[in-house]
MARGUKE-989068 format. One line per field, with one value per residue (C-alpha): residue number from 0; residue in one letter; x, y, z. Coordinates in Angstrom, 2 decimals, padded with zeros to 5 digits. Example, Ala and Ser with C-alpha at 12.3 -4.5 7.8 and 13.67 -1.06 7.14 Angstrom:
nr <- (0 1)
rest <- (A S)
east <- (012.30 013.67)
north <- (-004.50 -001.06)
up <- (007.80 007.14)
//
This chain:
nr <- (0 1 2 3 4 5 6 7 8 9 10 11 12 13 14 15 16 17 18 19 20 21 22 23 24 25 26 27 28 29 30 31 32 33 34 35 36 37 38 39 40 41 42 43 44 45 46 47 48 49 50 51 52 53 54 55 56 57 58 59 60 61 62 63 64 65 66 67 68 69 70 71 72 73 74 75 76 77 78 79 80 81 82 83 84 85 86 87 88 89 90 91 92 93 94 95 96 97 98 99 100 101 102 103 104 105 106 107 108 109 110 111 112 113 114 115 116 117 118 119 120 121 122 123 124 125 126 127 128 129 130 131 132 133 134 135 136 137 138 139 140 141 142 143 144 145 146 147 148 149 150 151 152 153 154 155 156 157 158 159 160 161 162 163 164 165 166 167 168 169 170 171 172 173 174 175 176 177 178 179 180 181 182 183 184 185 186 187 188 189 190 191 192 193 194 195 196 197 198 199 200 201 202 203 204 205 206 207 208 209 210 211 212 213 214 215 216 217 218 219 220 221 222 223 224 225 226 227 228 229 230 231 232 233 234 235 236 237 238 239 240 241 242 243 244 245 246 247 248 249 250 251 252 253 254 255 256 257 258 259 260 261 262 263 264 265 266 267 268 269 270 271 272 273 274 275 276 277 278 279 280 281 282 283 284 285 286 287 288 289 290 291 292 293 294 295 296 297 298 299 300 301 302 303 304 305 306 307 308 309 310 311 312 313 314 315 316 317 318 319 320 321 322 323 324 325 326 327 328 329 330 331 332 333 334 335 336 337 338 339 340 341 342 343 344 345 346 347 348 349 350 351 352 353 354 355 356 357 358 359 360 361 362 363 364 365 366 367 368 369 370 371 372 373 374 375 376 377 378 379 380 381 382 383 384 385 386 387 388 389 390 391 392 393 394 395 396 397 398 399 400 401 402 403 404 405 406 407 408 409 410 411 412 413 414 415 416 417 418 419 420 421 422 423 424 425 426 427 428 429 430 431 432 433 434 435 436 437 438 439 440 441 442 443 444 445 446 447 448 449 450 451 452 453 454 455 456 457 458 459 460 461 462 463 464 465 466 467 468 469 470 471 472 473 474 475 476 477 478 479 480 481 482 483 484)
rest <- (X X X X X X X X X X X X X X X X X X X X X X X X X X X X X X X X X X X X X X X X X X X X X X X X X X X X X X X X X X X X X X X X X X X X X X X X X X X X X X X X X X X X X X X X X X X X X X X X X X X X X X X X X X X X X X X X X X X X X X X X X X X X X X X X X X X X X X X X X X X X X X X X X X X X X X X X X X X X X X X X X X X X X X X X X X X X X X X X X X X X X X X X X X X X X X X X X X X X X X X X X X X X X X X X X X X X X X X X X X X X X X X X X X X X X X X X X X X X X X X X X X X X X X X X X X X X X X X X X X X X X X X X X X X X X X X X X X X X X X X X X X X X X X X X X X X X X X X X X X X X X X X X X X X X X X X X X X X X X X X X X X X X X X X X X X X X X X X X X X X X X X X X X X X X X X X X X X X X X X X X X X X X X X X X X X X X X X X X X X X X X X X X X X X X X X X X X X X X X X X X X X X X X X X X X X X X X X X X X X X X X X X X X X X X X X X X X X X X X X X X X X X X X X X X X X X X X X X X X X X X X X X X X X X X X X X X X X X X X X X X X X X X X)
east <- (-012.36 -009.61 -006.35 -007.60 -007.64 -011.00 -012.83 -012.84 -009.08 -009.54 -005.98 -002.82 000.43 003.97 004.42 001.53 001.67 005.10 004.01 001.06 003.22 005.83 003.16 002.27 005.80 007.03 009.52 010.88 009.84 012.38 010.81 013.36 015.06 011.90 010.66 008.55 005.00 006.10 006.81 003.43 001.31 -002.17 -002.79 -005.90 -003.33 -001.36 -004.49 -006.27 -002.77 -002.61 -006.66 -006.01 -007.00 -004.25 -003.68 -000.13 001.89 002.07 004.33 005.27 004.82 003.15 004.25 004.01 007.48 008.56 011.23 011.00 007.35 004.72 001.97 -000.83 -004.36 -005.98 -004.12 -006.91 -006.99 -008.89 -011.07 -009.53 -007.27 -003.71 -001.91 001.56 004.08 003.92 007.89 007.88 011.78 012.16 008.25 006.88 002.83 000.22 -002.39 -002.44 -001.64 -005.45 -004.49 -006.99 -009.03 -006.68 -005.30 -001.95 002.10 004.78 005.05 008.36 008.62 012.57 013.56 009.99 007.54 003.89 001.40 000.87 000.01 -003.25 -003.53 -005.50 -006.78 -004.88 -003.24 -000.05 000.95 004.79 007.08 005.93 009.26 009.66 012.94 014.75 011.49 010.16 006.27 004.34 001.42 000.66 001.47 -001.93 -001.09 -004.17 -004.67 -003.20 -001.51 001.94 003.55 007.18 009.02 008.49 011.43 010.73 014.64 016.04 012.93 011.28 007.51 005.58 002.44 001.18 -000.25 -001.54 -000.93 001.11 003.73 003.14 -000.19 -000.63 -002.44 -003.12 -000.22 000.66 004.24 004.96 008.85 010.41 010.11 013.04 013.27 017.14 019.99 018.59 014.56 013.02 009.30 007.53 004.56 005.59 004.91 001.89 001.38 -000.42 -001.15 001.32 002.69 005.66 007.49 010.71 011.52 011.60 014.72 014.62 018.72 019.25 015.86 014.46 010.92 009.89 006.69 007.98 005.41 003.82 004.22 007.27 006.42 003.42 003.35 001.20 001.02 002.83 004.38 007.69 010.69 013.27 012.85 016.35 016.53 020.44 021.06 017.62 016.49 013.17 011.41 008.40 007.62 008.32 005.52 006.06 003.76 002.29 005.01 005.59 009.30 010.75 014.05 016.03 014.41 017.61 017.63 021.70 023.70 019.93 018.96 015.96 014.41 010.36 011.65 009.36 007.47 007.94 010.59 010.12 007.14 007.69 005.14 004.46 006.47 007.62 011.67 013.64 016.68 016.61 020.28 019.61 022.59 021.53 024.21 022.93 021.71 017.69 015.51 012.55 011.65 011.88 009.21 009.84 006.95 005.82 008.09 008.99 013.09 015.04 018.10 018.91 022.10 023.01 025.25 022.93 024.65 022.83 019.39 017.77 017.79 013.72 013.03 010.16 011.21 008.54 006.96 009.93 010.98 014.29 016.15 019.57 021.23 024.45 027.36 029.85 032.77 031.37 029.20 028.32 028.46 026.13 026.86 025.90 022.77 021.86 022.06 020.00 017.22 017.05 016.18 012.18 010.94 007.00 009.39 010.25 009.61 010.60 009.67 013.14 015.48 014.03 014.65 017.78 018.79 016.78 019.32 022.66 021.38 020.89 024.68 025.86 026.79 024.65 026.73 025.62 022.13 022.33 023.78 020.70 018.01 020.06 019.53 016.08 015.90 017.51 015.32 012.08 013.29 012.76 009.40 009.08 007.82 009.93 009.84 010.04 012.80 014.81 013.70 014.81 018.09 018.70 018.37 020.43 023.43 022.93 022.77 022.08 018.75 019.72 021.63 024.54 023.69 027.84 027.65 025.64 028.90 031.05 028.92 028.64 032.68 033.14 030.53 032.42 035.77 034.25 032.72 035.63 038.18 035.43 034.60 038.53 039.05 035.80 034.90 031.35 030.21 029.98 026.15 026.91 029.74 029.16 030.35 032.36 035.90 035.11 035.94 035.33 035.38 032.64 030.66 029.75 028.97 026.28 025.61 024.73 022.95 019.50 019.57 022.11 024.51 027.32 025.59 027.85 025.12 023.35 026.71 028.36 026.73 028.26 028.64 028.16 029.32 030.29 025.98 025.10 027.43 026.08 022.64 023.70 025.01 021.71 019.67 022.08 022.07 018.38 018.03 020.69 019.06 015.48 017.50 018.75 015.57 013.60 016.27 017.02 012.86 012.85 014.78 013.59 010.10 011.19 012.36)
north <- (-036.89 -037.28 -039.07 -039.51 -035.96 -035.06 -032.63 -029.76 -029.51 -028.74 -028.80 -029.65 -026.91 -027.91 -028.41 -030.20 -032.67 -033.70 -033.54 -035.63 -038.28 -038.59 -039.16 -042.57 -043.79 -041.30 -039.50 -035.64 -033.25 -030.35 -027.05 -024.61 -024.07 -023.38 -020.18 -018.82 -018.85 -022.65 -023.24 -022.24 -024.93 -024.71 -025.72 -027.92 -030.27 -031.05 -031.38 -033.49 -036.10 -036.07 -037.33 -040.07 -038.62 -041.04 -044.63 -045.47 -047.85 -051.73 -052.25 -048.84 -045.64 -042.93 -038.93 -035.66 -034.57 -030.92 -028.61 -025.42 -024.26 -021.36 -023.27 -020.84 -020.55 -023.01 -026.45 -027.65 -031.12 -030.76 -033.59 -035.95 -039.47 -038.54 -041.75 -040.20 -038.51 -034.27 -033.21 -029.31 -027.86 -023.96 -023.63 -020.80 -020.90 -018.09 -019.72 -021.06 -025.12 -026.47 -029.96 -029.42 -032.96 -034.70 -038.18 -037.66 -039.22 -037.11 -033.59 -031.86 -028.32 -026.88 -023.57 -022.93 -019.54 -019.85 -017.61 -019.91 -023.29 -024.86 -028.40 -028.59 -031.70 -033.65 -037.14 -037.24 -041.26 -039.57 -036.47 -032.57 -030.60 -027.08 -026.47 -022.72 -021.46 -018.19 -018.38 -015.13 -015.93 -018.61 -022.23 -023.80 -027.37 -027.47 -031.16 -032.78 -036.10 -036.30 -040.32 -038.70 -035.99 -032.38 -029.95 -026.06 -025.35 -022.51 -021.18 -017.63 -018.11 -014.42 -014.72 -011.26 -008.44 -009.42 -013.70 -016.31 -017.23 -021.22 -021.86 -025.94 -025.95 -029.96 -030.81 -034.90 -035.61 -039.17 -038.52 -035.42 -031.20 -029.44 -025.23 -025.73 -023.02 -019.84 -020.58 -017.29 -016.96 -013.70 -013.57 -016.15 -019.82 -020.74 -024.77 -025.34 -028.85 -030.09 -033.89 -034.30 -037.89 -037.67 -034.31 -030.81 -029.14 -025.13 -024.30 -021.30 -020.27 -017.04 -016.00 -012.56 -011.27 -007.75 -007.67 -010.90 -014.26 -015.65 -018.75 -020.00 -023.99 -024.38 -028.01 -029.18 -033.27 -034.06 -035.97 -032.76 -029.09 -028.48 -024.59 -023.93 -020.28 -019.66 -015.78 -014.85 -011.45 -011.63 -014.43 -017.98 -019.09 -022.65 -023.44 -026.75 -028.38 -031.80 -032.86 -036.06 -035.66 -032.32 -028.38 -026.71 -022.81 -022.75 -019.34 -018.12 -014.77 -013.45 -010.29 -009.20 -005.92 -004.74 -007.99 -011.64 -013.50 -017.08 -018.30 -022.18 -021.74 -025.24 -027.50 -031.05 -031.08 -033.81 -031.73 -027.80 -026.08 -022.55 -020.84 -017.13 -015.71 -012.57 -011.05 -011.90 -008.54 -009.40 -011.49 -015.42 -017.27 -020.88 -020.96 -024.12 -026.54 -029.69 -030.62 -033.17 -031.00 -027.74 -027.10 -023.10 -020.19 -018.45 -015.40 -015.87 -015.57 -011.81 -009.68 -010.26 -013.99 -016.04 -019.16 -019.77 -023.41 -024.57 -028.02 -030.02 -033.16 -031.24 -027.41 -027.74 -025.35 -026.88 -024.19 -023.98 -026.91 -025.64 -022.18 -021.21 -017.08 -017.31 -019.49 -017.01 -014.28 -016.24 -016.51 -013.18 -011.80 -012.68 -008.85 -010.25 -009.93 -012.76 -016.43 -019.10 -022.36 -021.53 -021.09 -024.26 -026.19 -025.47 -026.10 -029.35 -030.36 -029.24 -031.43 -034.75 -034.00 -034.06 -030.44 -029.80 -026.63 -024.75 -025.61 -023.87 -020.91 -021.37 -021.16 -018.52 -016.23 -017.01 -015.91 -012.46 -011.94 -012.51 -010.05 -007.67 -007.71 -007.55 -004.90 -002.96 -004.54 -007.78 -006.49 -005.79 -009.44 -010.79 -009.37 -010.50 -013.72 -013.42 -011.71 -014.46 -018.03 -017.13 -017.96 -021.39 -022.53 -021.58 -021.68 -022.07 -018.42 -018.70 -020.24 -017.35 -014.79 -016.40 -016.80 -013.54 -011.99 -015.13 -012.83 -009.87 -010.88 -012.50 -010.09 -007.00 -009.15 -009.94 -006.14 -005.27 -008.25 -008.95 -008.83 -012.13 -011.88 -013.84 -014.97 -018.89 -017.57 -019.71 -019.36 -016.55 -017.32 -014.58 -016.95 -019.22 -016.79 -014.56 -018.13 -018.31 -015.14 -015.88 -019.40 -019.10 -021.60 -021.32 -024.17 -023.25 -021.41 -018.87 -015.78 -016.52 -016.00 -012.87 -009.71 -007.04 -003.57 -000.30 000.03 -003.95 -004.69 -003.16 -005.80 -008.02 -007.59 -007.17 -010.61 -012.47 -010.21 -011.40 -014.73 -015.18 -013.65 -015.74 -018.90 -017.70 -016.92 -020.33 -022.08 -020.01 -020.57 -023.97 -024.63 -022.69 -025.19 -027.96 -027.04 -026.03 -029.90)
up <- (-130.68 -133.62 -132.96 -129.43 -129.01 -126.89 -128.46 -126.18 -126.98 -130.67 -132.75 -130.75 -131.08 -131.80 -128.29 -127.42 -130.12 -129.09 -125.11 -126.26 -128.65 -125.53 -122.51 -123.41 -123.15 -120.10 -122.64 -121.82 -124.00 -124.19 -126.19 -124.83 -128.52 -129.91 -131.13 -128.73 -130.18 -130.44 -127.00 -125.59 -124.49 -122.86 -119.43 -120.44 -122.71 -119.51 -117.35 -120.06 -120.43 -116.04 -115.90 -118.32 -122.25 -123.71 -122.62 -122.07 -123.97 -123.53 -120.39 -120.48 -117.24 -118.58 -117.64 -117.87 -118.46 -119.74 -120.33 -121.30 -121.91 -121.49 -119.94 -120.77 -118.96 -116.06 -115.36 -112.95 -111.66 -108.57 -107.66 -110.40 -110.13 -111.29 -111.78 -113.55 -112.50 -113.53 -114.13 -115.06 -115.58 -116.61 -117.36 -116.74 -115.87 -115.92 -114.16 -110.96 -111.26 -109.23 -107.78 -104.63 -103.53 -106.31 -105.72 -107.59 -107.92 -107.69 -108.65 -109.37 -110.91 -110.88 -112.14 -113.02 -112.59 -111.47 -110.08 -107.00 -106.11 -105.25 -103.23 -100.44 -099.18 -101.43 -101.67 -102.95 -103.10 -103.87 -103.31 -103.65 -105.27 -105.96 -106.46 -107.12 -108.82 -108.25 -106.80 -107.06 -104.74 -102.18 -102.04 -100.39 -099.11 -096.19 -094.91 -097.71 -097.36 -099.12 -098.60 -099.98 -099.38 -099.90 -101.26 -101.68 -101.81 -103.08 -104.16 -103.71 -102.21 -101.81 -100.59 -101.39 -099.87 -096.07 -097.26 -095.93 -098.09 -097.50 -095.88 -094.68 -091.80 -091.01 -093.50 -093.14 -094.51 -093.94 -095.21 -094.56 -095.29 -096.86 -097.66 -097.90 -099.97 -099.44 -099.54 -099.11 -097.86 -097.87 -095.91 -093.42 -093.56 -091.25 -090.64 -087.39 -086.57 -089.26 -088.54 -090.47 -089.94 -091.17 -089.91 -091.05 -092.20 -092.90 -092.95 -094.28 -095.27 -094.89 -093.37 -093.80 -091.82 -089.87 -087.24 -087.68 -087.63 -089.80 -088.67 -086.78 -086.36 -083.42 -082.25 -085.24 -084.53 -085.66 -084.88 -086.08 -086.55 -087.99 -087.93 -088.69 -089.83 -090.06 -090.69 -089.50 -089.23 -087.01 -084.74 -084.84 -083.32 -081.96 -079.06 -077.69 -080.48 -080.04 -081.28 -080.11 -081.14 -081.93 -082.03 -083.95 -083.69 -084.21 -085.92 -086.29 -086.77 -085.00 -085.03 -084.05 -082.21 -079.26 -079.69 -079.01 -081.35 -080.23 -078.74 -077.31 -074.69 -073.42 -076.11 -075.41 -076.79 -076.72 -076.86 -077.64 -079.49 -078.85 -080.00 -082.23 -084.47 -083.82 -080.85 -081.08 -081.20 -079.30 -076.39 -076.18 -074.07 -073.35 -070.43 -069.37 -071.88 -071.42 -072.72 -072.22 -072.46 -073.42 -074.85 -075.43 -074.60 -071.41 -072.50 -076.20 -075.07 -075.32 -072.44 -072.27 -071.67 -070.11 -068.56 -065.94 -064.99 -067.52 -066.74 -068.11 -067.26 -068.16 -069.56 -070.89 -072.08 -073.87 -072.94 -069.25 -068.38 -064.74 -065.09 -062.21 -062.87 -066.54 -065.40 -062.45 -065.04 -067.65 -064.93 -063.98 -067.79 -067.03 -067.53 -066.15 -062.69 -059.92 -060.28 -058.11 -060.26 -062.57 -059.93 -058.44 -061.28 -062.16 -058.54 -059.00 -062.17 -060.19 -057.26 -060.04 -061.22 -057.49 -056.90 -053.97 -053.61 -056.70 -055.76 -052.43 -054.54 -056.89 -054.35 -052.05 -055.11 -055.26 -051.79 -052.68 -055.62 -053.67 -051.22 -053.86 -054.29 -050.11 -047.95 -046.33 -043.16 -044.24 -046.56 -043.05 -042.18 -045.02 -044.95 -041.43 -042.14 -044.93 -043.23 -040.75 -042.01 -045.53 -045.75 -043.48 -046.83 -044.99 -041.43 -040.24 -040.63 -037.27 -035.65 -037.72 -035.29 -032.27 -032.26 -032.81 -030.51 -027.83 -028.75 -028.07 -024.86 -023.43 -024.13 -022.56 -019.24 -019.27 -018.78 -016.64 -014.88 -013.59 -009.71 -008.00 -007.04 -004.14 -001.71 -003.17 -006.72 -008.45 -010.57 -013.31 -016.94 -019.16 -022.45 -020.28 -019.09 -022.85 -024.25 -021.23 -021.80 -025.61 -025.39 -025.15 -021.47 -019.40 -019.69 -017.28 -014.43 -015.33 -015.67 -012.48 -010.39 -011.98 -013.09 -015.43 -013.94 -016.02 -019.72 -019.30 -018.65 -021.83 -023.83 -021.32 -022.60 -026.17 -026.07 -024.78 -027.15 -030.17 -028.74 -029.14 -032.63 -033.43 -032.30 -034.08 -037.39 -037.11 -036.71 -039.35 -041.87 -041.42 -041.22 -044.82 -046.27 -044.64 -045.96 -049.31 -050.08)
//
């Protein structure tokens, strides 16, 4: 070792020598006016100054700080201590930075090129920044550990041929995820089990994987998934996610055609915006989640949408907060057929507001829908009751028909009266006698005493034959409901 300089390293460049003169002290070394032969640096220089090669000066922080290089061949850290800060700006790299199984500070490349990135199970007692550089291969952050924050915005990620763009499976960010201003990953990002603390916050970014997954962050734990215009092709794949606060998929743009676009099968959601830009090409399957609220436009959602065993304390339009049509409609887009559970829970939510009367509406749709999937006979059945007391959600429809079968009746027996069936026969009142006729019991010992002749009998009978179906509509309605709550 001369000068400090380890061995292996042989005789420092121009731009090494003044990288290696500044590190002690922290000081940025700017080689970007340099000829070019003079701004190339190797990869081992900046590896050897991050492990420790130099001491830092008397009550001074040591760094890695650079502007304008060609980092040439490996920069590998993995395994090692890094106890400065790495600060790359307009560098462009031709190896793959290594910092897997590293204990490091902050790194922060901006306006840089590199091949890729390489951290897994890292420690990172700082931030992670890489910001409007172009990345031609995968960033690899599985189960590392970052204390600070982590900002990808503006950059350009690709993955490569049949690779994820961003691949951090187990990824702990204690502060918060940005890919803000136009991030672009192609490949998809995949980051199942993620936990990120502060929040993540993708606005803007794009996520390209046609026919895959743009995003797949199974059981990832955070407190925000800010998602504002958002632009994914393939799936964002989202299920058993755990967000305590907001899930943000406003002035998004969605497309996975002949496939499934969103996939939220059974998240817990404080409070889901779903609000497209564009209509979403694919279907969207919410099954089995868990919101607080759910604040969209029904008519946004695709015409193919899974909403089954989906519970929520409150859904919310803010030009038409109890738009019952748009929310009918919105149910019925479930292309795996009928379902009761949804219709039952949103009539659950208009019953907590107090409108027990779009609830009925609610669950005498349901009714109609089932009676879809009926035989044909108990199609006919269905209908009845329907027609009749609406299911018993309505039974004064009951009342509707017996007045006018009453009218009927009275104004028929008015014209042909009945034959006394006996000389004790009392006074005849036509109005009296067809409500006798269509009470199940006799009430007013009207029937018993008179008796309809000819044409007059068969109303007669048509009116104790209504009366009784009548009757058994009423009871098998109003037992539906009762049995229902």
């Amino acid at each position: 070792m001369a000068d400090g300089i380890p061995a292996h390293l042989g005789t420092l460049g121009r731009a090494e020598q003044l990288l290696w003169d500044a590190y002690p002290h922290g000081g940025t070394v700017d080689v970007s006016a340099l000829p070019d032969p003079e701004r190339t640096l190797r990869g081992a220089v900046v590896a050897a100054l991050l492990l420790g090669a130099r001491e830092p000066d008397p009550g001074r922080v040591p760094a890695v700080r650079l502007t304008g290089a060609a980092v040439t061949g490996p920069l590998d850290v993995g395994g090692g201590s890094v106890d400065c800060e790495l600060a790359l700006t307009g560098c462009t790299l031709t190896d793959t930075p290594v910092f897997s199984e590293a204990t490091l500070r902050s790194i922060a490349l901006r306006d840089c090129r590199l091949p890729g990135l390489r951290a897994e199970l890292a420690r990172f007692e700082g931030g992670l920044l890489i910001n409007r550089s172009t990345v031609a291969g995968q960033i690899r952050l599985t189960r590392s550990t970052i204390t600070g924050e982590v900002h990808l915005d503006g950059s350009q990620v690709t993955g490569g041929p049949g690779k994820v763009a961003l691949f951090a499976g187990g990824l702990v960010v204690e502060s918060a995820f940005f890919a803000m201003g136009g991030t672009v990953f192609d490949g998809g990002v995949r980051i199942p089990g993620a936990r990120l603390d502060g929040g993540a916050f993708l606005q803007g970014a794009v996520l390209r994987n046609p026919g895959g997954e743009a995003l797949h962050a199974d059981n990832l734990a955070t407190h925000i998934l800010d998602c504002t215009g958002l632009t994914a092709e393939g799936m964002l794949r989202l299920k058993n996610i755990t967000i305590s606060g907001e899930l943000i998929l406003d002035d998004v743009h969605l497309s996975n055609p002949g496939a499934v676009a969103v996939h939220l099968g059974r998240a817990e959601v404080g409070y889901l915006t779903f609000r497209p830009g564009s209509p979403v090409a694919g279907r969207v399957n919410i099954t089995y989640g868990q919101y607080g609220v759910i604040l969209d436009d029904p008519a946004s959602w695709p015409a193919d949408l899974g909403l089954d065993g989906t519970v929520y304390n409150a859904v919310q339009m803010a030009a038409r907060p109890l738009a019952v049509v748009d929310r009918l409609d919105w149910l019925s887009r479930d292309s795996s057929g009928y379902r009761p559970q949804p219709y039952e829970q949103l009539a659950a939510y208009y019953r907590t507001i107090g409108h027990d009367d779009l609830a009925r509406r609610v669950l005498l749709e349901k009714e109609r829908r089932h009676r879809r999937t009926l035989t044909p006979l108990r199609r006919a059945l269905s209908c009845f009751l329907d027609w009749t007391v609406g299911y018993g959600y309505h039974p004064a429809r009951a009342l509707l028909w017996l007045l006018t079968l009453a009218v009927v009746g009275a104004v028929v027996f008015s014209l042909d009266r009945p034959a006394p069936t006996g000389s004790s026969a009392g006074t005849f009142n036509a109005v009296v006698y067809t409500l006798d006729l269509l009470l199940p019991l006799s009430v007013f010992d009207q029937r018993s005493q008179w008796t309809p002749m000819g044409a007059s009998a068969w109303v007669g009978y048509t009116l104790r034959a209504a009366g009784w179906l009548l009757t058994t509509a009423v009871i098998a309605g109003l037992t539906r409901v009762l049995n229902r709550r």
